[in-house]
LUMTIDREN-855040 format. One line per field, with one value per residue: x, y, z of N, C-alpha, C in turn; residue in one letter. Coordinates in Angstrom, 3 decimals, m for minus. Each point is the difference from the previous one (the first is absolute). Example, Ala and Ser with C-alpha at 12.3 -4.5 7.8 and 13.67 -1.06 7.14 Angstrom:
neast (13.190|m0.350)
nnorth (m5.690|1.050)
nup (7.800|m0.720)
caeast (m0.890|0.820)
canorth (1.190|1.190)
caup (0.000|0.060)
ceast (0.900|m0.770)
cnorth (1.200|1.090)
cup (0.000|0.730)
residuo (A|S)
This chain:
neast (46.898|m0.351|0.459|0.069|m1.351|0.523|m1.097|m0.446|m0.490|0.617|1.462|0.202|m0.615|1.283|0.833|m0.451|0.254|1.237|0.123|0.696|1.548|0.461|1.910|0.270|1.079|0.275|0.773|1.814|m0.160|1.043|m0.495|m1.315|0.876|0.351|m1.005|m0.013|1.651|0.136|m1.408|0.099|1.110|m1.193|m0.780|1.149|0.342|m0.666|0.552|0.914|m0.024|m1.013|m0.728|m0.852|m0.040|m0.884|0.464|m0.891|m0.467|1.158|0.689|m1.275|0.232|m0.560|0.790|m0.762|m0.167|0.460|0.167|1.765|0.715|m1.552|0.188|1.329|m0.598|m1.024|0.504|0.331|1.382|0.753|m0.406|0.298|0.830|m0.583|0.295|0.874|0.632|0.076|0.610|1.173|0.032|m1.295|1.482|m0.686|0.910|m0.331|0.502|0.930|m0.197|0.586|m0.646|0.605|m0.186|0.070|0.745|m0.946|m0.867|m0.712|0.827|m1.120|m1.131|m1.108|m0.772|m0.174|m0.240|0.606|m1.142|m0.091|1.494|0.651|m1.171|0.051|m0.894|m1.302|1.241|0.345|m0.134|0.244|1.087|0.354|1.743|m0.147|1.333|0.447|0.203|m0.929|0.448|m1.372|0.202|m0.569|1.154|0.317|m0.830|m0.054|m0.245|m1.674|0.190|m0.860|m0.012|m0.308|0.341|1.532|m0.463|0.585|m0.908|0.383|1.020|m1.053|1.144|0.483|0.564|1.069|0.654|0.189|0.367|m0.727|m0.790|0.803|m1.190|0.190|m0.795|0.929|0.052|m1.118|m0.017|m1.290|1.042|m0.451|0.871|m0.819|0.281|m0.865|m0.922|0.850|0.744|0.990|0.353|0.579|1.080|0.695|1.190|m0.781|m0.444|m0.838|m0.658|m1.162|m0.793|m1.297|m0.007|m0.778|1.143|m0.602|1.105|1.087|0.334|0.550|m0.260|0.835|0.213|0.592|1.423|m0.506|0.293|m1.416|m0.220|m1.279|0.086|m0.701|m0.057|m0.470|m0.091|m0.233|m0.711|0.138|m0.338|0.850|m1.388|0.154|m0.974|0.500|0.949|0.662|0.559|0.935|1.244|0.407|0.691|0.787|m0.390|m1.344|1.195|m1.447|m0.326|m1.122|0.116|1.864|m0.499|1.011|0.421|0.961|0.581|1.299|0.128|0.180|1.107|m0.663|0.357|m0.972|m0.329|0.094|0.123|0.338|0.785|0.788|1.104|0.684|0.112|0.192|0.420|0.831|0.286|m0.029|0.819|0.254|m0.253|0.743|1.319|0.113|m0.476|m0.604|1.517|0.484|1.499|1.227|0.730|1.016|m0.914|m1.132|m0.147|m0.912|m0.962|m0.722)
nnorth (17.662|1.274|0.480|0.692|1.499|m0.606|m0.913|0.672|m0.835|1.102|m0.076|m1.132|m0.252|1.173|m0.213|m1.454|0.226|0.329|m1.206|m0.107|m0.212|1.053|0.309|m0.762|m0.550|0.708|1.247|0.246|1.148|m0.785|m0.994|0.572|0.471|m1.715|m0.724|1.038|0.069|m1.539|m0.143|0.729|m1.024|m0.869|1.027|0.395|m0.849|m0.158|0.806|m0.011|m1.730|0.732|m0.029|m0.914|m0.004|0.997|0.189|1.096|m0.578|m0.229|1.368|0.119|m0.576|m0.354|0.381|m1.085|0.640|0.827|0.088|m0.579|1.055|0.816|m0.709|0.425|1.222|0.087|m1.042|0.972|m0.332|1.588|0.508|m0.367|0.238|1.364|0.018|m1.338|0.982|0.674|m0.355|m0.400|m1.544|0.273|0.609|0.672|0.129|1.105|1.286|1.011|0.972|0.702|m0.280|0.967|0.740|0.588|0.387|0.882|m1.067|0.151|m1.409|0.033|m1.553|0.022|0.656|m1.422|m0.860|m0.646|m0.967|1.643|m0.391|m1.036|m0.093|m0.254|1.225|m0.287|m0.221|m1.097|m0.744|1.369|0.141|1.511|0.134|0.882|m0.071|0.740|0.490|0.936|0.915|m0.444|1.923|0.438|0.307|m1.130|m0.287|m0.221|m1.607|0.692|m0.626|0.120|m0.290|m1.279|0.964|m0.879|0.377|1.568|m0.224|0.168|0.978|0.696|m0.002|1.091|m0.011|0.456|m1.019|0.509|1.351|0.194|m0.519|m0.676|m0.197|m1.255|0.032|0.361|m0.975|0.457|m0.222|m0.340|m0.289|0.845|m0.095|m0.082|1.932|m0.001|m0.272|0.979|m0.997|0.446|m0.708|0.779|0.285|m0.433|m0.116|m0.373|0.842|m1.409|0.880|m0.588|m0.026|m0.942|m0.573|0.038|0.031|1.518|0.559|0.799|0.984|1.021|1.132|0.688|0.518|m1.191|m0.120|m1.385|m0.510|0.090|m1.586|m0.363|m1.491|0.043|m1.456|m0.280|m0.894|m1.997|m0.689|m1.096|m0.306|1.478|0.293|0.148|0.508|1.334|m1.291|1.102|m0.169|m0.160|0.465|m0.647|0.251|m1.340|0.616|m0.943|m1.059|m0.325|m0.709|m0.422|1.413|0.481|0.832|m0.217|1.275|m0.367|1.154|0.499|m0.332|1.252|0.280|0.805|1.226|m0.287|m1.513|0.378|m1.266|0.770|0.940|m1.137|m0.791|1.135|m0.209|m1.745|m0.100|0.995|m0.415|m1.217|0.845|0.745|m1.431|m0.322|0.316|0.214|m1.011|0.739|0.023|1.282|m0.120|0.219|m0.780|0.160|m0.445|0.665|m0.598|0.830|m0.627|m0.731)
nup (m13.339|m0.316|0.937|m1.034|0.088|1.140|m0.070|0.505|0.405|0.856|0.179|m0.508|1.492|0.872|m1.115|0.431|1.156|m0.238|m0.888|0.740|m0.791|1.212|0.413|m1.415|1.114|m1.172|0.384|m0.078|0.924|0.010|m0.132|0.641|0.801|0.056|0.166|0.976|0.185|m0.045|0.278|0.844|0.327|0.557|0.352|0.416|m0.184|0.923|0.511|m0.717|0.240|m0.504|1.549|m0.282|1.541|0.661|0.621|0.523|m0.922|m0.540|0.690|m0.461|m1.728|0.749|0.986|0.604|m1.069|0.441|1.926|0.471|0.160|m0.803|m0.310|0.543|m0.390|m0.765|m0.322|0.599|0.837|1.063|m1.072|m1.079|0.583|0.331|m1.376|0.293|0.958|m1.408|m1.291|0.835|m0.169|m1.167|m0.607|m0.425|m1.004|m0.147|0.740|m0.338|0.577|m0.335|0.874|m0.693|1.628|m0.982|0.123|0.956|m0.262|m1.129|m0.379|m0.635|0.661|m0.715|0.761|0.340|m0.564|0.092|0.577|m0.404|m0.695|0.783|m0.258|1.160|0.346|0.714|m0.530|0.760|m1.159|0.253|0.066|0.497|m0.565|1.116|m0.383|0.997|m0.918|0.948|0.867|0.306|m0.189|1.088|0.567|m0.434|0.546|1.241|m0.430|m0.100|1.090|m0.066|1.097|m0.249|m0.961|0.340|1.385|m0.739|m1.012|m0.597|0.765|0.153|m1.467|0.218|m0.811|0.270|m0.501|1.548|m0.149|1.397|m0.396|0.781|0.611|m0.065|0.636|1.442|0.122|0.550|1.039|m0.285|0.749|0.627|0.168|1.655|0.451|0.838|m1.189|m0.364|m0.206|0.140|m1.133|1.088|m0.523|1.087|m0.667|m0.888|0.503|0.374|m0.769|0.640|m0.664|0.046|m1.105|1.588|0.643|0.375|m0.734|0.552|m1.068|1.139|m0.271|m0.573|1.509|m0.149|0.025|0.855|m0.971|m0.317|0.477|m0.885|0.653|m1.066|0.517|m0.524|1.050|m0.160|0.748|m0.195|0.498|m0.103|m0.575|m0.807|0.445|m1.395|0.170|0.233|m1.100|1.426|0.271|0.710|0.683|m0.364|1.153|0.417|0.041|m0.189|m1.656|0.401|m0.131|m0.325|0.973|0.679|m0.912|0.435|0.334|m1.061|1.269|m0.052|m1.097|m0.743|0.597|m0.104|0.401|m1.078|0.249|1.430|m0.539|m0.958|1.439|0.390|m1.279|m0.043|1.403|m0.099|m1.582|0.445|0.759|m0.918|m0.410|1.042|0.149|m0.991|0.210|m0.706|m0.276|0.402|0.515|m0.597|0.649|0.759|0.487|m0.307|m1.056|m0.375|0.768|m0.637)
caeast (m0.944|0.455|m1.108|m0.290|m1.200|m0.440|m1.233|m0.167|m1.051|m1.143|m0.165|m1.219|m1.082|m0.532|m0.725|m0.973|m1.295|m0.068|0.466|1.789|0.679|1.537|0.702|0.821|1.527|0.083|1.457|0.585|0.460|0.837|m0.609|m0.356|0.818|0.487|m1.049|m0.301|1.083|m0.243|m1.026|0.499|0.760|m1.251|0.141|0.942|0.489|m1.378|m0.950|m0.149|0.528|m0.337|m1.013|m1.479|m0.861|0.722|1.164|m0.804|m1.336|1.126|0.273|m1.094|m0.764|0.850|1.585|0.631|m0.070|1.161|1.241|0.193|m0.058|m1.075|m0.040|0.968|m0.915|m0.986|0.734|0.991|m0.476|m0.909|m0.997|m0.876|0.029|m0.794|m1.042|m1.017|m1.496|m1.035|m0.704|0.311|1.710|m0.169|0.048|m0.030|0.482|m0.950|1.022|0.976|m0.127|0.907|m0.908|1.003|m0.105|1.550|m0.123|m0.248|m0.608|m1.223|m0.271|m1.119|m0.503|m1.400|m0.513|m0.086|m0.133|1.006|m0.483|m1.499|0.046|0.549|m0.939|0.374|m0.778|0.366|1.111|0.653|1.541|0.899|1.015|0.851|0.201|0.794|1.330|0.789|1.456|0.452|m1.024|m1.255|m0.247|m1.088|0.706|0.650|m1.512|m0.358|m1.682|m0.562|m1.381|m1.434|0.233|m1.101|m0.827|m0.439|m1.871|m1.406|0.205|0.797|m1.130|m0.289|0.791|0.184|0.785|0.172|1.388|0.843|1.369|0.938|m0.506|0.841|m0.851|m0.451|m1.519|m0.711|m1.365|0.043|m1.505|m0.798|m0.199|0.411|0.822|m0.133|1.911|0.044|m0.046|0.715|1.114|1.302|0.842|1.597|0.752|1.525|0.128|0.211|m0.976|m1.221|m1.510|m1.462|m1.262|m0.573|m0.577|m1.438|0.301|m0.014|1.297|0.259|1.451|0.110|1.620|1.325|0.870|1.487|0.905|m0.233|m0.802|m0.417|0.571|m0.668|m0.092|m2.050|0.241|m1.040|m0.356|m0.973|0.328|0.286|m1.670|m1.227|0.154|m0.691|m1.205|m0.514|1.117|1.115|1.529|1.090|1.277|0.807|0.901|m0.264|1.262|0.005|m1.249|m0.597|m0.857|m0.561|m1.118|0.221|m1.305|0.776|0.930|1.242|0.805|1.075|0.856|0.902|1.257|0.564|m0.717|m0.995|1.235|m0.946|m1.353|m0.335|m1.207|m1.141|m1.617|m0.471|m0.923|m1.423|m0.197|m0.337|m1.210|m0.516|m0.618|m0.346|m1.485|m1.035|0.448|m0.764|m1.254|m1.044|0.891|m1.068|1.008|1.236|0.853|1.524|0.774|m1.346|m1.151|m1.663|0.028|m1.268)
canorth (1.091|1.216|0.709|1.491|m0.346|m0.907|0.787|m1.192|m0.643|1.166|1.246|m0.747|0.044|1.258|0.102|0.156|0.587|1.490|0.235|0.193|m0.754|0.191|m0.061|m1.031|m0.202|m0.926|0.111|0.841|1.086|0.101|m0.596|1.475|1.507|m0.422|0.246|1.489|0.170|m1.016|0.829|1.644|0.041|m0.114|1.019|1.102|m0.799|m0.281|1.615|0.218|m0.357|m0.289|m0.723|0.298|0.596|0.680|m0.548|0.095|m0.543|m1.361|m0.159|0.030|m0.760|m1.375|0.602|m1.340|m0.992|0.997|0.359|m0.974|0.812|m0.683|m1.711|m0.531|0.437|m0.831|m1.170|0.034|m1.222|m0.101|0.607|m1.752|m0.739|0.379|m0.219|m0.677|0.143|0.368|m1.064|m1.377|m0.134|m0.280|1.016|0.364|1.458|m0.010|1.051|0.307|1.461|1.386|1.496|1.029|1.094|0.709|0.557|1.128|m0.024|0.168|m0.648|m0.781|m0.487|0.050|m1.492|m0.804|m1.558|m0.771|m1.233|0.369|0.048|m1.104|m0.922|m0.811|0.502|0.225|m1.085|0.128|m0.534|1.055|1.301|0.760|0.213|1.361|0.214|1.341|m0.055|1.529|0.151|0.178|0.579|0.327|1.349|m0.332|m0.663|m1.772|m0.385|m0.323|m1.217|m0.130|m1.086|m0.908|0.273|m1.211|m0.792|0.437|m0.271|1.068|1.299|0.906|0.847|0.762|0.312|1.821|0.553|0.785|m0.920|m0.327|m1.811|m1.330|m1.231|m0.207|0.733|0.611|m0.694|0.362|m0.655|1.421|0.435|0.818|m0.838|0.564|m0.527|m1.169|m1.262|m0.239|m0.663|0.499|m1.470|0.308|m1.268|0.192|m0.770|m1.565|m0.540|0.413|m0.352|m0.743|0.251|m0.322|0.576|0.621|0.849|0.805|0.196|1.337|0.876|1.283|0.181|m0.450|0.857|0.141|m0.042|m0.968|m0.750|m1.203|m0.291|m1.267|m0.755|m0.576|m1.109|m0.835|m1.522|0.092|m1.604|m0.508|m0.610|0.957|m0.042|1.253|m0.066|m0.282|m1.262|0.401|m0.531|0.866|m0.583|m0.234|m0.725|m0.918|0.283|m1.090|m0.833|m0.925|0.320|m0.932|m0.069|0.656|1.237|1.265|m0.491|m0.065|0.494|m0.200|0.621|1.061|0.232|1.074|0.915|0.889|m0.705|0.167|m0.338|0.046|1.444|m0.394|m0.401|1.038|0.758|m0.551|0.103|1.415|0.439|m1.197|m0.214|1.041|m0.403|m0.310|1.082|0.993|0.141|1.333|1.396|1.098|0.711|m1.196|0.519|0.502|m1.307|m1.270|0.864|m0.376|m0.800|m0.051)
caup (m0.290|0.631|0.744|0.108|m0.175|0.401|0.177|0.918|0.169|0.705|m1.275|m1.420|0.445|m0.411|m1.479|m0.475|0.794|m0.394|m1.856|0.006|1.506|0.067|m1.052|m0.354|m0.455|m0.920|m0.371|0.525|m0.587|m0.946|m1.432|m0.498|m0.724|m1.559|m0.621|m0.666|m1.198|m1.790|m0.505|m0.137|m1.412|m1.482|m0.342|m0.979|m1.206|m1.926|m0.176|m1.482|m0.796|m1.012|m0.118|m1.197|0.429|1.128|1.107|0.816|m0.378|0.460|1.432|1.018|m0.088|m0.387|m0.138|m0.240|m1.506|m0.661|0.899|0.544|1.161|0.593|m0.362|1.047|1.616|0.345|0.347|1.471|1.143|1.034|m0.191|0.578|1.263|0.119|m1.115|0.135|1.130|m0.021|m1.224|m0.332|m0.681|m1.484|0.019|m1.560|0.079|m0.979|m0.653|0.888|m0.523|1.025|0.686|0.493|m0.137|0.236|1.438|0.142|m1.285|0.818|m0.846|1.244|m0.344|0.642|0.987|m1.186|m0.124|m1.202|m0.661|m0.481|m1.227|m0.232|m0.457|0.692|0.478|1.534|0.408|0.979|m0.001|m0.502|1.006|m0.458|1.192|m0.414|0.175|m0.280|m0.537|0.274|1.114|m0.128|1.040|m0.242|m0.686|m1.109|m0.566|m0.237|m0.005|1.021|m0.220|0.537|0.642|m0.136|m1.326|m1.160|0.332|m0.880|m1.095|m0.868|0.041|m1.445|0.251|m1.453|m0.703|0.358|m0.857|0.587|m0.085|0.871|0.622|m0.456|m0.943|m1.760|m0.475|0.728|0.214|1.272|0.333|0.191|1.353|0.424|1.303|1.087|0.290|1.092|m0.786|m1.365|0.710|m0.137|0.091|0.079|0.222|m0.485|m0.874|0.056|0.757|m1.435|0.970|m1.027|m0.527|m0.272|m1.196|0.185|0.783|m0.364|0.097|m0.844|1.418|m0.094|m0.265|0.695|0.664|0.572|m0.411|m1.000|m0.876|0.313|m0.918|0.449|m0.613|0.233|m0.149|m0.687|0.037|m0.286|0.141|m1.342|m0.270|m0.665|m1.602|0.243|0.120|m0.872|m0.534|m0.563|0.052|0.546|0.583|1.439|m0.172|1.123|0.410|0.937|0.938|m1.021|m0.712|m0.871|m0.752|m1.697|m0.485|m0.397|m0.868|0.418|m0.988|0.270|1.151|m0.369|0.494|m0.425|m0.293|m1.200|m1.234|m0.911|0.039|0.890|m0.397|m0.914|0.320|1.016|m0.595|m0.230|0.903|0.010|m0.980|m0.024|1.605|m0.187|m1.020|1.323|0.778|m0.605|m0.543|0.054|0.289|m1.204|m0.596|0.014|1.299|m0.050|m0.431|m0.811|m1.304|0.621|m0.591|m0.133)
ceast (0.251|m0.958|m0.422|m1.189|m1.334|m1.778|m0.692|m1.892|m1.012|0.136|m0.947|m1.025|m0.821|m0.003|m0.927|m1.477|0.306|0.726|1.012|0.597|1.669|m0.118|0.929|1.059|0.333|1.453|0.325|0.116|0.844|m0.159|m0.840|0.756|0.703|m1.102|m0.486|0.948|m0.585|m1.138|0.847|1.145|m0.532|m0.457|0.569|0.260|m1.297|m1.101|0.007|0.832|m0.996|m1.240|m1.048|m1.031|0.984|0.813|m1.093|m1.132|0.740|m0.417|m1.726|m0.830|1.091|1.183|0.946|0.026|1.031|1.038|m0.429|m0.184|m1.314|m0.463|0.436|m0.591|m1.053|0.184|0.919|m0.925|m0.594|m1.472|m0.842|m0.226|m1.394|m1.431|m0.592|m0.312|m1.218|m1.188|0.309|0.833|0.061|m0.122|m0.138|0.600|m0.969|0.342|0.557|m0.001|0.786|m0.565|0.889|m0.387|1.182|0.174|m0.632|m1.409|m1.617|m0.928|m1.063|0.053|m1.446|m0.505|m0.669|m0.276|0.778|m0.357|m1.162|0.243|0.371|m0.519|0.176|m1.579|0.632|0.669|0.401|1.788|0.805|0.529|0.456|1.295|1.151|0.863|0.634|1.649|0.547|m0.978|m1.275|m0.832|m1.785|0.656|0.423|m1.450|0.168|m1.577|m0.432|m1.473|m1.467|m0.167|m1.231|m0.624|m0.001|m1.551|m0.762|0.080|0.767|m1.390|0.066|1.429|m0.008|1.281|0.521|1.324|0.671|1.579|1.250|m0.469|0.796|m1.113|m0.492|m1.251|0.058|m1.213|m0.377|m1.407|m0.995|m0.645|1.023|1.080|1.043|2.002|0.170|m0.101|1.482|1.408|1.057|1.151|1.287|0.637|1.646|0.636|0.837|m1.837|m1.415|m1.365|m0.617|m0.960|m1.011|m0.799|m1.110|0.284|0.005|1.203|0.296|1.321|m0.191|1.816|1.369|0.134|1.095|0.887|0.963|m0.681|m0.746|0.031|m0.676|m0.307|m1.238|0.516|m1.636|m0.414|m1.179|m0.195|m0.794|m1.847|m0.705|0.348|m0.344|m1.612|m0.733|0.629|0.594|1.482|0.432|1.159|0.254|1.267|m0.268|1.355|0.531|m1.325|m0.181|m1.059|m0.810|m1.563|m0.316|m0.727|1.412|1.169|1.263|0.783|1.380|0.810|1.393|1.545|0.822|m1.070|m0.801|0.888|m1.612|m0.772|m0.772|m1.094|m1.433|m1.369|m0.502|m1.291|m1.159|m0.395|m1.094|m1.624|m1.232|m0.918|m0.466|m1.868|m0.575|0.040|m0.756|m1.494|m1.148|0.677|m0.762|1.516|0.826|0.842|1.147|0.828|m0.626|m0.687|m1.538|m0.580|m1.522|m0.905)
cnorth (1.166|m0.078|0.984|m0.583|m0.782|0.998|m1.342|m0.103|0.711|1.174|m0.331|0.360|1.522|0.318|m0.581|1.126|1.814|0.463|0.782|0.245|0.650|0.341|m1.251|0.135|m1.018|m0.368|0.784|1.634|0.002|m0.776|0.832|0.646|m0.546|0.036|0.924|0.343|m0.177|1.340|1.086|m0.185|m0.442|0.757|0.782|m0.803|m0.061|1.414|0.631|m0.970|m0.693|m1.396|m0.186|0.915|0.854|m0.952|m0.494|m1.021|m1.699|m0.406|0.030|m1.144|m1.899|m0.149|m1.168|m0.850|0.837|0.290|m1.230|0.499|m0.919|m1.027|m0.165|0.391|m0.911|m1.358|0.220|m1.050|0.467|0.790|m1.702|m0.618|0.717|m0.066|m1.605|m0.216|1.022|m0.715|m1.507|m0.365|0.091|1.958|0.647|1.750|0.602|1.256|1.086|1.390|0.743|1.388|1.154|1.332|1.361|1.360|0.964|0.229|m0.277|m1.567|m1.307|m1.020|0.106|m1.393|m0.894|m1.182|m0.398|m0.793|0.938|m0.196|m0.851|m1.191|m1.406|m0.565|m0.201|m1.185|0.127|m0.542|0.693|0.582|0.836|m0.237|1.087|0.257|1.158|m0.121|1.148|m0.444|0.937|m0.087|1.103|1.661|m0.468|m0.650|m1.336|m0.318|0.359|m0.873|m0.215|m1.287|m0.815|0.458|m1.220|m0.811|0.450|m0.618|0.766|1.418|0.691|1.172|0.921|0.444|1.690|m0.098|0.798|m0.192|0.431|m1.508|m0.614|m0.864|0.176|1.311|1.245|m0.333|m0.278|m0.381|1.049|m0.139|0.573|m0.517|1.050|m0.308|m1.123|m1.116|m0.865|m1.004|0.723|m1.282|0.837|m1.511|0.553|m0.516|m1.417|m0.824|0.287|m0.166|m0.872|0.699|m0.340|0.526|0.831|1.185|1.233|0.895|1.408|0.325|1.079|0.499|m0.114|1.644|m0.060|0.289|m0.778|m1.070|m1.152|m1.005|m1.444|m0.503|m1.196|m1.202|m0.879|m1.451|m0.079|m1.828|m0.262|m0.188|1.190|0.370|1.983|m0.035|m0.533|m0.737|0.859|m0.664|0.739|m0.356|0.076|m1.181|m0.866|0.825|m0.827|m0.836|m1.014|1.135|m1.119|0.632|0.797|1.003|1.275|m0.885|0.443|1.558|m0.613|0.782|0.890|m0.768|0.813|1.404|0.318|m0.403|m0.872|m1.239|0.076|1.244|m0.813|m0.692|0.865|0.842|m0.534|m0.155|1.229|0.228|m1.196|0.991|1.940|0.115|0.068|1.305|1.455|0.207|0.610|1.159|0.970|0.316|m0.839|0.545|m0.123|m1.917|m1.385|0.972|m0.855|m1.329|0.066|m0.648)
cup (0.952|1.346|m0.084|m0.860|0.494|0.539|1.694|0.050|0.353|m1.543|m1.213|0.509|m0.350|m1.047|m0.768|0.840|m0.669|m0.945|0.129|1.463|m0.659|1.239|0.313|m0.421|m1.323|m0.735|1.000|m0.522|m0.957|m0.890|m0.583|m0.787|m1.197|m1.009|m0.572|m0.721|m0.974|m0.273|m0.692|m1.452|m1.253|m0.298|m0.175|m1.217|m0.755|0.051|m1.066|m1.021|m1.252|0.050|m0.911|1.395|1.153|0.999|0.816|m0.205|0.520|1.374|0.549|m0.505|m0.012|m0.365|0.219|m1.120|m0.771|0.369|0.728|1.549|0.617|0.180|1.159|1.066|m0.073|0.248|1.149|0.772|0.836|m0.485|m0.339|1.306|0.511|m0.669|0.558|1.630|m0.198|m0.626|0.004|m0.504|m1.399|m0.332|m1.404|0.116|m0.884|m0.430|0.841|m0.205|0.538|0.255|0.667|m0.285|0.168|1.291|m0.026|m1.581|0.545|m0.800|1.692|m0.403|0.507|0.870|m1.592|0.395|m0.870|m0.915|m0.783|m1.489|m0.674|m0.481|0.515|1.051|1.729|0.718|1.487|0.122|m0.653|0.779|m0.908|1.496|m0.643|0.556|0.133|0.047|0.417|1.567|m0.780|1.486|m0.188|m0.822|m1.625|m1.102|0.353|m0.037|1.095|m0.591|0.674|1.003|m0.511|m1.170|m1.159|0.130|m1.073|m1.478|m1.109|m0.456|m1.674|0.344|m1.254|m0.861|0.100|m1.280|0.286|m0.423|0.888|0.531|m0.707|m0.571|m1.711|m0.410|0.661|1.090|1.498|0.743|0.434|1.497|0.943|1.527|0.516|0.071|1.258|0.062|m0.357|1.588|m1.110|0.026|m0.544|m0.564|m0.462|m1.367|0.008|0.392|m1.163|1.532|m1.524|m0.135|m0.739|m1.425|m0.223|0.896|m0.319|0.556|m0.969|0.955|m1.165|m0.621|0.538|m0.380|0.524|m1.231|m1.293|m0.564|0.794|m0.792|0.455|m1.049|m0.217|m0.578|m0.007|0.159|m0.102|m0.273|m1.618|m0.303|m0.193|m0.930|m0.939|m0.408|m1.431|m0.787|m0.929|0.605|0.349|0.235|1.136|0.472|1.988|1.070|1.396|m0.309|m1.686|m0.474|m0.466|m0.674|m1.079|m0.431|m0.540|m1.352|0.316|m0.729|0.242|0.172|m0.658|0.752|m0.293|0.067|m1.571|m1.395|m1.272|0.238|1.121|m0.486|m0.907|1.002|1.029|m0.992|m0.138|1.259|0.262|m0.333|0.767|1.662|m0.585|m0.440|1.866|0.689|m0.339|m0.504|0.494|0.401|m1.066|0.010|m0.131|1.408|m0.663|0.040|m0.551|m0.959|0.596|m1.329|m0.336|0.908)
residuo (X|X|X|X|X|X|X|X|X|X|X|X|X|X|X|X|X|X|X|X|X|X|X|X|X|X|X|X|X|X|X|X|X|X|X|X|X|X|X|X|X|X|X|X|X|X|X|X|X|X|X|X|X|X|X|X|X|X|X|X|X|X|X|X|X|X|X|X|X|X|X|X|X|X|X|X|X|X|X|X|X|X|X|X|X|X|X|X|X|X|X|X|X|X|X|X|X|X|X|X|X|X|X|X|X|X|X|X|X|X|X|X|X|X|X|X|X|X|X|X|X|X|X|X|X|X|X|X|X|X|X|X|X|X|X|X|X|X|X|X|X|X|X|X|X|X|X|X|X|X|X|X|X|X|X|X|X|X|X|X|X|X|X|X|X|X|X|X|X|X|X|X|X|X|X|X|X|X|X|X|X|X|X|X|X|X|X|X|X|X|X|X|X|X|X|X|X|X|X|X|X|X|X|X|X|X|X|X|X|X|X|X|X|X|X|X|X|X|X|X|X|X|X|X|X|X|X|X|X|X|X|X|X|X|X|X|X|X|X|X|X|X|X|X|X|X|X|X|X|X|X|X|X|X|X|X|X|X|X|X|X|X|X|X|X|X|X|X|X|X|X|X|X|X|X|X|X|X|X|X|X|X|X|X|X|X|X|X|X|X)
């Protein structure tokens, strides 16, 4: 097993006391910079080759049921190796997004809760862990995070459909957070910080040069279910499953190879009925749901 990733006993400790914890050696720079290749030639190659949806909607929603690329990230060793000192050894992938801001652009994310839409309700056995495939710098937009905010219950947020917000809704909490408040989780590349599903989290733009280029990785131990017993997918990426709440997808070997799109759609449509619901607009990568 790698050593890279490795999370130690004090570090678990401070995440659970302040709902996130970097920065974590999870690869090499230069496994990075391969990583980011593959991406980058997936996209030139599938930017206009005739998808059923934008390039863009692929790469942010559940990008591991379509590109192997993601699959391979989220299943990486040393990023597990970390995932279970945060959660343990029973690892559920649950989905893989590519958060990229292009250089010199004014594209945000709003402070937020993650778990406010997910119908999961106020879970504790969830990580996000976020990967930069680019340095994520406070000049380039990296996260900044609210120290100890996973303590509050999921706050009243509102919907803006901005469309410089990378998020699904726009969707933003209706409180107001102090710049002193906010921790700044720089991280070189290769390296992922955590974040707790309650954690209140946002970054600002990218003024540099080049591309940012992150990566929102999704766990999540096997015994949670989603709140209102909707069927979801996740895949086992360590460890054991004995309690079948998630339905397995099948794992991509080929880029956006047709039955992968067929179940990215029921996927899609199946978490769009949760994700969206009481939207008053459709977003740029989910239609609103009732």
């Amino acid at each position: 097993m790698s050593n890279l990733g490795h999370v130690t006993a004090e570090q678990a400790a401070s995440y659970r006391e302040h709902g996130y914890l970097y920065p974590i050696r999870a690869m090499t720079e230069d496994e990075a910079a391969d990583f980011r290749a593959r991406v980058e030639a997936l996209e030139a190659e599938w930017l206009d080759n005739g998808l059923p949806l934008p390039l863009n909607t692929y790469k942010r929603v559940n990008a591991q049921i379509v590109m192997p690329v993601a699959h391979e990230l989220g299943c990486h060793e040393g990023i597990l190796n970390a995932v279970e000192g945060v959660l343990g050894p029973d690892i559920m992938l649950y989905s893989v997004e590519f958060l990229i801001k292009e250089p010199n652009t004014k594209a945000v994310v709003t402070m937020h809760q993650d778990l406010t839409y997910w119908g999961m309700g106020e879970i504790d056995g969830l990580t996000t862990a976020w990967l930069a495939l680019s340095p994520a710098t406070k000049t380039s937009g990296c996260m900044d995070v609210v120290s100890g905010s996973h303590k509050n219950p999921i706050l009243p947020h509102e919907d803006t459909f901005d469309g410089n917000n990378l998020l699904s809704r726009g969707q933003e909490i209706r409180v107001d957070v102090a710049e002193e408040d906010k921790v700044s989780m720089e991280l070189r590349s290769g390296e992922i910080s955590f974040h707790h599903g309650l954690t209140i989290h946002g970054s600002g733009p990218n003024s540099s040069d080049d591309r940012r280029i992150g990566v929102a990785i999704r766990y999540l131990i096997p015994e949670i279910a989603k709140s209102g017993g909707e069927r979801d997918f996740a895949h086992l990426a360590r460890g054991r499953d004995d309690h079948g709440l998630w339905a397995p997808y099948r794992v991509p070997q080929v880029a956006f190879e047709p039955d992968a799109l067929k179940q990215y759609d029921a996927v899609r449509q199946l978490q769009t009925q949760v994700m969206m619901k009481g939207a008053k607009e459709d977003s740029a990568i989910y239609e609103k749901a009732g």
